[in-house]
C-alpha positions as CSV (number, residue, x, y, z in Angstrom):
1,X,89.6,104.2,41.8
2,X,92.4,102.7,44.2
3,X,92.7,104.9,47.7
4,X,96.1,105.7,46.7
5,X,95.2,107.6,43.3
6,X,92.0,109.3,45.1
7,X,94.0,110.7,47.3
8,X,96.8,112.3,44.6
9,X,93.9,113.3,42.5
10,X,92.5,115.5,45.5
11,X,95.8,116.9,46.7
12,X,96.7,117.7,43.0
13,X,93.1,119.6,42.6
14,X,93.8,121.3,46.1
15,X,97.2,122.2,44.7
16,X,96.0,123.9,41.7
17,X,93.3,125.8,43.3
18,X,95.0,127.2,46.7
19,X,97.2,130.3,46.5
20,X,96.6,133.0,44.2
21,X,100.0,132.8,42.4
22,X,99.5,128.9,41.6
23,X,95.9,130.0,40.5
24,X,97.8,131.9,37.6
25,X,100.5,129.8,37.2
26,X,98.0,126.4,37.2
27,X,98.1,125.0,33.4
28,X,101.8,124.9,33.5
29,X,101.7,123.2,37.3
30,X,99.3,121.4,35.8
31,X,101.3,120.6,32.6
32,X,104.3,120.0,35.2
33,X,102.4,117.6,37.2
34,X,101.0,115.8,34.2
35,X,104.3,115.4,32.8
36,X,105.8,113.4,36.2
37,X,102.6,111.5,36.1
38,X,103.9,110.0,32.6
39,X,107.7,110.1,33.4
40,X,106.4,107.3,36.1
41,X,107.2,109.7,39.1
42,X,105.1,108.2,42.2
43,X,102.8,110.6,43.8
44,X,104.8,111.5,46.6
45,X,107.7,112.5,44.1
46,X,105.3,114.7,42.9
47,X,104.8,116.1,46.0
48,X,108.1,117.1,47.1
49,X,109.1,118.8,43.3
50,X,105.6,120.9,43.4
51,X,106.9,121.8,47.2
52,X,110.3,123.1,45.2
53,X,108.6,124.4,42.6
54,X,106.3,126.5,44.9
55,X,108.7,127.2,46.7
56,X,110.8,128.8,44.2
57,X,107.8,130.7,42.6
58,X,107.2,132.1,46.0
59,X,110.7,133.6,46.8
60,X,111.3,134.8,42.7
61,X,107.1,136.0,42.6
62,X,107.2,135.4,38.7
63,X,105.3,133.1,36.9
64,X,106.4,129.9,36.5
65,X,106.8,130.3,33.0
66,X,108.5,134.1,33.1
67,X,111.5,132.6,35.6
68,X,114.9,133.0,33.8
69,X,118.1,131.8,34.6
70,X,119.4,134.3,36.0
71,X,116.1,134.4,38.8
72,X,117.2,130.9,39.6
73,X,120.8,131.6,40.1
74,X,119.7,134.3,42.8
75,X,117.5,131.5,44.3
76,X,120.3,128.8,44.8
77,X,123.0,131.1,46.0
């Protein structure tokens, strides 16, 4: 395994094992993740939308899957 994909394959399982609400949120991080991976994103594209993405969940403190639009209009204004 290249150095490069060891070391996105250890920061994605630190990801989805650090802070209790992306423990209950991990299949769909995981899914989200997954999904980039195959879209051809490059690791570090990855990177900064799961730093969005947990930064959202952590100001709205909903599951990723429960946010609604209205939660994310409060976020951006």
């Amino acid at each position: 395994m290249a150095s490069r994909e060891k070391h996105y394959n250890n920061w994605k399982q630190n990801v989805l094992n650090n802070e209790e609400y992306l423990k209950e949120n991990r299949d769909a991080i995981s899914k989200f993740l997954r999904d980039l991976s195959l879209n051809g994103r490059a690791w570090r594209t990855q990177q900064s939308y799961f730093t969005c993405l947990k930064n959202l969940m952590h100001k709205v403190k909903k599951p990723f899957k429960e946010m609604s639009e209205e939660d994310l209009k409060e976020y951006f204004e």
